[in-house]
C-alpha positions as CSV (number, residue, x, y, z in Angstrom):
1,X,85.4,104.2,75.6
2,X,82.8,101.6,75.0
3,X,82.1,98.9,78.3
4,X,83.0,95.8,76.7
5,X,82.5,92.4,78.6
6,X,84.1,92.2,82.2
7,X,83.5,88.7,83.8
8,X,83.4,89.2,87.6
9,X,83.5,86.8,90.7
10,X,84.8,85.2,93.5
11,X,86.3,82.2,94.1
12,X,85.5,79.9,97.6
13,X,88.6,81.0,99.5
14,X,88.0,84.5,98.8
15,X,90.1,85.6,96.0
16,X,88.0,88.3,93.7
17,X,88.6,87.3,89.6
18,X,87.9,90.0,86.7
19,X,88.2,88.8,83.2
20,X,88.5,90.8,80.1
21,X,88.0,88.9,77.1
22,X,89.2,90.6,73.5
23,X,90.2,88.0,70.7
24,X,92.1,91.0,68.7
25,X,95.3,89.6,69.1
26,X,96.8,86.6,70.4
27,X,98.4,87.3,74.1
28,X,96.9,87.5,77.5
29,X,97.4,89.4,80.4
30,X,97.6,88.1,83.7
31,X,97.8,90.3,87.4
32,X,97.6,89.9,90.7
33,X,97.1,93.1,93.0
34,X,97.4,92.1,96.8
35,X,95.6,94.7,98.6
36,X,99.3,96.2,100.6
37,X,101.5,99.1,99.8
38,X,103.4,101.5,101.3
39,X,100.8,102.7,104.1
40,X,100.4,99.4,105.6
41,X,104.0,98.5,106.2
42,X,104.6,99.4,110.3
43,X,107.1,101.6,111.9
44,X,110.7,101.0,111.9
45,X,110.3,98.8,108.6
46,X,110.0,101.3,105.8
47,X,110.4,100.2,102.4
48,X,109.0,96.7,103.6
49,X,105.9,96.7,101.4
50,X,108.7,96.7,98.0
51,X,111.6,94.6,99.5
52,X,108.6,92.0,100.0
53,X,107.8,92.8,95.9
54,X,111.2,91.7,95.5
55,X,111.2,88.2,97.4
56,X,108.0,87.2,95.4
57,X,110.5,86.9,92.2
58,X,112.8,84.7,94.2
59,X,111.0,81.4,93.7
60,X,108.6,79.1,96.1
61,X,108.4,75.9,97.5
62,X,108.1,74.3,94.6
63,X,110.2,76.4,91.9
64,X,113.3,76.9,92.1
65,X,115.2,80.9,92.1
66,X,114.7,82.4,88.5
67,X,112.4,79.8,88.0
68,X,109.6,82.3,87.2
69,X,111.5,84.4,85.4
70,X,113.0,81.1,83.1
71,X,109.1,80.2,82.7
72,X,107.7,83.6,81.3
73,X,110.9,84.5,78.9
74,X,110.9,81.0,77.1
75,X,107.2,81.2,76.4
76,X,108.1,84.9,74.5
77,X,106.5,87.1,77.2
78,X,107.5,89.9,79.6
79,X,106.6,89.9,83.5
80,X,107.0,92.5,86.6
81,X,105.6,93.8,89.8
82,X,105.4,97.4,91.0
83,X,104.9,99.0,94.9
84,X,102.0,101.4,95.6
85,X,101.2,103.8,98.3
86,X,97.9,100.9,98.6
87,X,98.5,98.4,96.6
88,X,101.4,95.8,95.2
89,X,100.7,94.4,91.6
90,X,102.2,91.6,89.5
91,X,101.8,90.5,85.8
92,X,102.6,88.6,83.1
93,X,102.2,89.2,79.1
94,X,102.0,86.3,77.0
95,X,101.2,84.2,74.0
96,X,97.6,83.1,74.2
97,X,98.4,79.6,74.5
98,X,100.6,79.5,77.8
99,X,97.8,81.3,79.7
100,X,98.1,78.2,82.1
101,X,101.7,79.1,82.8
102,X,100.8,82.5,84.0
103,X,98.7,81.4,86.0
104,X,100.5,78.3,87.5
105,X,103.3,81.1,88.4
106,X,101.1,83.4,90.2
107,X,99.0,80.9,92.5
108,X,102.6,78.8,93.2
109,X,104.0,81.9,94.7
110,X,100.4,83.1,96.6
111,X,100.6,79.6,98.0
112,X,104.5,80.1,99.2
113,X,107.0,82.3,98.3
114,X,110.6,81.1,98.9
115,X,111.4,83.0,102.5
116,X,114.8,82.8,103.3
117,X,117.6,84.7,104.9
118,X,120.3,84.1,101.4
119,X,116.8,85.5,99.2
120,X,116.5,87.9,102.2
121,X,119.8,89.4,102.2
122,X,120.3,89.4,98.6
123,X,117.4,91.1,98.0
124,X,118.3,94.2,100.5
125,X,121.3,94.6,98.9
126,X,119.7,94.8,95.3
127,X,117.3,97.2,97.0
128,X,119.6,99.5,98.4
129,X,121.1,99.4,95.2
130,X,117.9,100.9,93.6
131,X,117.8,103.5,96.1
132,X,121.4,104.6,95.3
133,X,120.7,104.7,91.8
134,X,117.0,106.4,92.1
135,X,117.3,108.3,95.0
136,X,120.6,109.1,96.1
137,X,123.0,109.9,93.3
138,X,120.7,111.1,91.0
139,X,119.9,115.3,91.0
140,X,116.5,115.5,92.3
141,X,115.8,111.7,93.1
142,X,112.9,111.4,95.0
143,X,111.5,114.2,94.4
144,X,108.5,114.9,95.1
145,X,107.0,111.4,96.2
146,X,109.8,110.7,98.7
147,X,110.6,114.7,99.9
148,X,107.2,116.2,99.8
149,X,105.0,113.6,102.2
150,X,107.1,114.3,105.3
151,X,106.3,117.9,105.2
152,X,102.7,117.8,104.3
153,X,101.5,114.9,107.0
154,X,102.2,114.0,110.1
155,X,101.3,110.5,110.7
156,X,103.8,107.5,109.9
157,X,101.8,105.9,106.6
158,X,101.2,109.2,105.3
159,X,104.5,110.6,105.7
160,X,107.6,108.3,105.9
161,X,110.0,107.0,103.0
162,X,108.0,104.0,100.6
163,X,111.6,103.2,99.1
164,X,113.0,102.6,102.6
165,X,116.0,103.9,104.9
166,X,119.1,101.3,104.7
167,X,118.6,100.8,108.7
168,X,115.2,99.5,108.3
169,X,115.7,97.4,105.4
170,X,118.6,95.4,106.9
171,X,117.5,95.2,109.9
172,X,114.3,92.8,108.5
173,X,114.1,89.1,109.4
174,X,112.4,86.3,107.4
175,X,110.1,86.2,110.3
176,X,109.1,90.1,109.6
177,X,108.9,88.1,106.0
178,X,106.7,85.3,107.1
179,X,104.4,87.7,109.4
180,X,103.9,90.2,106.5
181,X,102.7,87.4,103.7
182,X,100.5,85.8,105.8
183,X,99.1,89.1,107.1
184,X,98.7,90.4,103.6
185,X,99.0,88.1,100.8
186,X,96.2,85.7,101.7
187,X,93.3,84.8,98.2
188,X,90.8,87.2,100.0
189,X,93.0,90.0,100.2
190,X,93.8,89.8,96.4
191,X,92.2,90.0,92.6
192,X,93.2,88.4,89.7
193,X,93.1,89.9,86.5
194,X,92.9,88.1,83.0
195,X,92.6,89.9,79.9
196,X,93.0,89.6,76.5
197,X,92.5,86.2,74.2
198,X,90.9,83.7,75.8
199,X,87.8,81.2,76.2
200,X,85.7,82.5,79.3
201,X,85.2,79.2,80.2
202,X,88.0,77.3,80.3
203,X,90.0,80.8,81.8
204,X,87.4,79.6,84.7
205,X,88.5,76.4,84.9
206,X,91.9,77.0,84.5
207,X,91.5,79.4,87.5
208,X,89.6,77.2,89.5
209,X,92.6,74.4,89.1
210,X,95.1,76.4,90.0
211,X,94.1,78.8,92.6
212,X,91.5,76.9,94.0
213,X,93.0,75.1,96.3
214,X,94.8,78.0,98.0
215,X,94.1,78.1,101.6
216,X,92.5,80.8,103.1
217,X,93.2,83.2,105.1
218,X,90.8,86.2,105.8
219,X,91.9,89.7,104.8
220,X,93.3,91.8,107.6
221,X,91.2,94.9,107.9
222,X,92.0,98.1,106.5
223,X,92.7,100.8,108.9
224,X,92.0,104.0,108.1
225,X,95.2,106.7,107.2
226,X,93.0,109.9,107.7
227,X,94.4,112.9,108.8
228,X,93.8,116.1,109.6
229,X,94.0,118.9,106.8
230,X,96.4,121.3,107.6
231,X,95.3,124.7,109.0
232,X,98.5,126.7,108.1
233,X,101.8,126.5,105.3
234,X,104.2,124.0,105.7
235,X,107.7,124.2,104.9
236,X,110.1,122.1,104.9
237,X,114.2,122.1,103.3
238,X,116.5,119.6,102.1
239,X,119.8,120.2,99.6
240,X,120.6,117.9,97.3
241,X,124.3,117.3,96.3
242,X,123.7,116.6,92.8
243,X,120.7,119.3,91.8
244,X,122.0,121.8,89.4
245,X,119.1,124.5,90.1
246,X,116.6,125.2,92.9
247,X,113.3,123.3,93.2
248,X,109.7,123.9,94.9
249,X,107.8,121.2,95.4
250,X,104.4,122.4,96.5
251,X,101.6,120.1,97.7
252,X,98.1,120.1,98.9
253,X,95.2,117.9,100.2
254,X,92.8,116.4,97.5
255,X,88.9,115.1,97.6
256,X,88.8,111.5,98.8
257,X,89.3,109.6,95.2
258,X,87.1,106.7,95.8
259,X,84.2,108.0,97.5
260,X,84.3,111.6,95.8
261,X,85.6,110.5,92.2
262,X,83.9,113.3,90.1
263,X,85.8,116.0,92.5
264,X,89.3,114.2,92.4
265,X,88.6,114.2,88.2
266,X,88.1,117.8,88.7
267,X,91.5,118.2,90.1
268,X,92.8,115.8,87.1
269,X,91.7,118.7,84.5
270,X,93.0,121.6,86.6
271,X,96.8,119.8,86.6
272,X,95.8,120.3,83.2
273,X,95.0,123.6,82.7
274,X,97.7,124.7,84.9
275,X,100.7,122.9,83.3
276,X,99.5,120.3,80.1
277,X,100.9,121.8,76.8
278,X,102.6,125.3,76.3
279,X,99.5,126.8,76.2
280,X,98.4,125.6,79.8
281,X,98.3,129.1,82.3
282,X,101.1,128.0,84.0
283,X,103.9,127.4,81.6
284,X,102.5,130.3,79.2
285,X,103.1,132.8,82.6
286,X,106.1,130.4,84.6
287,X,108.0,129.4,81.7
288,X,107.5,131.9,78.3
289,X,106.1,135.3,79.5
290,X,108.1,136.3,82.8
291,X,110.1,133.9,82.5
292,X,110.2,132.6,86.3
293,X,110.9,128.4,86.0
294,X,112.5,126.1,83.8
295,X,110.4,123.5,84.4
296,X,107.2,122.7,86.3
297,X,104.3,120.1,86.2
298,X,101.3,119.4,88.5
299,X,99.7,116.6,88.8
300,X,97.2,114.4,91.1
301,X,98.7,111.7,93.2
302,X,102.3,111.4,94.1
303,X,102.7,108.3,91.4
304,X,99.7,109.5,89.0
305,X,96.4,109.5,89.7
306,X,94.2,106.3,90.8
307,X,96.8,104.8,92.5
308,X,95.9,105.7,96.6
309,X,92.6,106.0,98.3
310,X,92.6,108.6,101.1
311,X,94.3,110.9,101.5
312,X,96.1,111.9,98.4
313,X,98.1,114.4,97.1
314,X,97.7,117.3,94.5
315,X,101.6,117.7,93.4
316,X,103.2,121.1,91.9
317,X,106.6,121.1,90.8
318,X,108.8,124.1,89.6
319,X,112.7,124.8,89.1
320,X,113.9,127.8,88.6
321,X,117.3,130.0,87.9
322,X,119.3,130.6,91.0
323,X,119.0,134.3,90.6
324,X,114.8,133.7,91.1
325,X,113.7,134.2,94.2
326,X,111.4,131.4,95.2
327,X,108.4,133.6,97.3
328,X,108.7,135.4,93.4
329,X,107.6,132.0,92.3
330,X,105.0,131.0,94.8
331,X,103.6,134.7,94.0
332,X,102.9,133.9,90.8
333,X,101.5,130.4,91.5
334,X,99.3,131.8,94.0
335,X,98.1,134.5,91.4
336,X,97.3,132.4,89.1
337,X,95.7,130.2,91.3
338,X,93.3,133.0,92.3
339,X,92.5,134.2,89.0
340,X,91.2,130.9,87.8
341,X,89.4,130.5,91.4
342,X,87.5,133.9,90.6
343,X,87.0,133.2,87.0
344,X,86.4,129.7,85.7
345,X,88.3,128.1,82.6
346,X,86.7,128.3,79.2
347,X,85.4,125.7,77.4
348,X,88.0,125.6,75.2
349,X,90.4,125.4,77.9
350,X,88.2,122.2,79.3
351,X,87.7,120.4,75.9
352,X,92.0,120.4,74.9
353,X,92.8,118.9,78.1
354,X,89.9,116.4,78.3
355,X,90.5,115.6,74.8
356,X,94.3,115.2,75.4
357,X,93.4,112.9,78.7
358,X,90.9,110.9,76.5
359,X,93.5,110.3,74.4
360,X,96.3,109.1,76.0
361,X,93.6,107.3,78.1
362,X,92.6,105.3,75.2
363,X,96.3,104.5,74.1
364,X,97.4,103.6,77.1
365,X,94.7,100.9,77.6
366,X,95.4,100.2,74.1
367,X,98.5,98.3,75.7
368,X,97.8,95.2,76.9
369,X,99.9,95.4,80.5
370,X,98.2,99.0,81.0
371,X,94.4,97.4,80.6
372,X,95.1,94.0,82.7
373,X,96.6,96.4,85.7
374,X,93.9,99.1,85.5
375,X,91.3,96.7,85.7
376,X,93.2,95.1,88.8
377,X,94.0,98.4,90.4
378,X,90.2,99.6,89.6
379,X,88.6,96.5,91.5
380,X,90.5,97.0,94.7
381,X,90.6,100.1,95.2
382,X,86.8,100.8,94.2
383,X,85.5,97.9,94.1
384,X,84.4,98.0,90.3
385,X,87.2,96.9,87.4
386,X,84.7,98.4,84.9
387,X,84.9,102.0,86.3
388,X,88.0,102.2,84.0
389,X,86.2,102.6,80.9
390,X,83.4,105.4,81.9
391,X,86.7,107.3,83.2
392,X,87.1,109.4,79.6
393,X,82.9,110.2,79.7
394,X,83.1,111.0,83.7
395,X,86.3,113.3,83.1
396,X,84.5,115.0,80.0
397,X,81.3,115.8,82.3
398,X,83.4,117.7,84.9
399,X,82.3,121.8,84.7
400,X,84.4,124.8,84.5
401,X,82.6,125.6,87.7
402,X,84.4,122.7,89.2
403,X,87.4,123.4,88.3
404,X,87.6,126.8,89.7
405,X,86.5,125.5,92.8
406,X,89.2,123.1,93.0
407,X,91.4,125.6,91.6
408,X,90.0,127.8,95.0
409,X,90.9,125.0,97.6
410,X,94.6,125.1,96.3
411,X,95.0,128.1,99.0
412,X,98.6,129.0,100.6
413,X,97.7,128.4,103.9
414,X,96.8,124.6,103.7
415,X,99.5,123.4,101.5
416,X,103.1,122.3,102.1
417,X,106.2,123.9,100.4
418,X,109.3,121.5,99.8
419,X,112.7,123.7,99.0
420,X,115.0,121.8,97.6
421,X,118.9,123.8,97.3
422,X,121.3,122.8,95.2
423,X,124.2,122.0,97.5
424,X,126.3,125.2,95.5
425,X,124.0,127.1,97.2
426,X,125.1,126.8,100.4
427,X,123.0,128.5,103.3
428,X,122.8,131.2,100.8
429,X,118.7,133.1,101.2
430,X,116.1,133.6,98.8
């Protein structure tokens, strides 16, 4: 993918800008990462860092509830935020010309979200909500990213629920509110992302005007959320009312993906030779030759990849028949494992899965939304927005050679092993 122009710099109260220019079609994109997810929100509040998401939609000091979301639909665009184990983001899609809403909207509500105990309590209910429909009553909700962390760490950010327990949640106060903003969602702990059609210039100006003048507040520093690797397997067993088959979700300990990218890509391509396409090892072996699993993916990251820094998390997933034992299964992961460990992939192998990565690579940034909040995501978390279009050329130049070593750190006794049971099964053993 060719560099194009990235515009990048700071503004006086600390607040780091990337734009993105690209006159092909009339809209802009704006985001706002705050650097807070997940990890950093403390004990006994979990599910904080995304009930906070939600209050950010529920007006400010100067806009009224809905407001924002009246504002964005009437000028024919679309808007959102999401929750990451690192990060929160928020955009907006737009015609060209109301570029100046978007970004009226996003500095009004870093200047002062509407705190409140009606927006509070309204906005725990909608959450648990969520949870109920994600999590709770749906067969195999949260699985992996919720079920799998407990089991393979042992510290609190690492490990604990992201979507939040109903406890926690209701038991938050607007002053837990009030803390956590100013804590995290200060200029200096933030970037702003504008891409698509627009004069560099007056983007500048138009940034200057409105976020200017937001006070400062310096970042809080990040602490570290290293642990360990484990020295042994770790299992772990939940049932789940509403699964119809058996489940495994497996998961190990991956390089460090900012400071070690080209090993973390390496791990990228392996999820693909494992379980990309019918031809991948795994689903020829798993799913049409034995046949041992229904269905099974691997991937890096509990969410996708680039989403954490350290520590992250290379995910397996299978489910399988009832009458299919599940060591059966590991076996023949673990077989497979060690075959491609002792004998590399061939280039074929490589060239379909980085050719399949490239491409959906290049549609997705093809997308407007997907560009704006990669370039966001890609300047906080490494520190360079323009990292996201050497990715294809970076994940091309990763070896064979690498991938069997990655393929050779995947090793049974520094992984954990989720078994989800379908509540038919009872205390019935596999």
């Amino acid at each position: 993918m060719a560099d194009p122009e990235l515009v990048r710099y700071t503004l006086d109260n600390g607040l780091r800008v990337v734009l993105a220019p690209d006159a092909t079609a009339p809209v802009v994109g704006v985001s706002v990462h705050y650097d807070v997810g997940f990890r950093s929100e403390p004990e006994g509040r979990t599910g904080f860092a995304h009930l906070f998401e939600h209050l950010m939609f529920q007006g400010s000091e100067s806009l009224e509830k809905l407001a924002h979301f009246r504002h964005v639909q009437s000028s024919g665009g679309t808007f959102n935020g999401s929750t990451h184990p690192d990060y929160t983001d928020y955009f907006e899609v737009l015609p060209s010309a109301a570029l100046e809403r978007a970004l009226f909207l996003e500095a009004d509500r870093m200047r002062a979200p509407k705190l409140t105990a009606e927006n509070l309590a309204n906005q725990i209910d909608v959450v648990k909500e969520e949870i109920r429909l994600n999590v709770l009553n749906r067969p195999y909700g949260g699985f992996p990213w919720i079920t799998l962390p407990p089991v393979l760490y042992s510290t609190f950010p690492n490990a604990h629920n992201g979507y939040g327990g109903f406890e926690d949640l209701e038991s938050a106060t607007v002053d837990d509110c009030a803390a956590f903003f100013d804590t995290y969602y200060s200029p200096a702990n933030a970037v702003l992302t504008v891409a698509g059609d627009f004069e560099v210039d007056s983007a500048k100006k138009l940034i200057e005007d409105h976020f200017g003048d937001v006070p400062h507040r310096p970042a809080p520093q990040r602490p570290s959320f290293a642990e360990p690797l484990p020295t042994t397997e770790l299992r772990g067993e939940i049932e789940d009312a509403h699964a119809p088959l058996p489940a495994l979700g497996i998961g190990y300990r991956m390089p460090d993906p900012i400071n070690d990218v080209d090993s973390y890509l390496a791990y990228l391509v392996l999820a693909g030779v494992l379980t990309d396409g019918d031809g991948s090892r795994l689903q020829q072996r798993l799913v049409h030759k034995e046949p041992l699993v229904v269905d099974i993916g691997a991937g890096a990251g509990l969410f996708g990849p680039f989403e954490a820094r350290d520590p992250d998390t290379f995910t397996i997933t299978l489910i399988h028949p009832h009458e299919v034992a599940r060591e059966r299964v590991l076996a023949a992961l673990d077989d497979e494992l060690e075959k491609l460990a002792e004998t590399p992939p061939s280039e074929e192998e490589l060239r379909k899965v980085t050719a399949r990565w490239t491409a959906s690579l290049h549609s997705e940034h093809d997308r407007l939304v997907s560009r704006t909040l990669a370039l966001g995501s890609f300047e906080l978390l490494y520190g360079d927005a323009s990292l996201v279009y050497r990715l294809a050329d970076r994940m091309s130049a990763v070896t064979a050679e690498a991938v069997s070593a990655a393929a050779k750190a995947l090793r049974p006794d520094a992984r954990a092993v989720l078994v989800v049971k379908p509540a038919s099964e009872g205390n019935n053993e596999q």
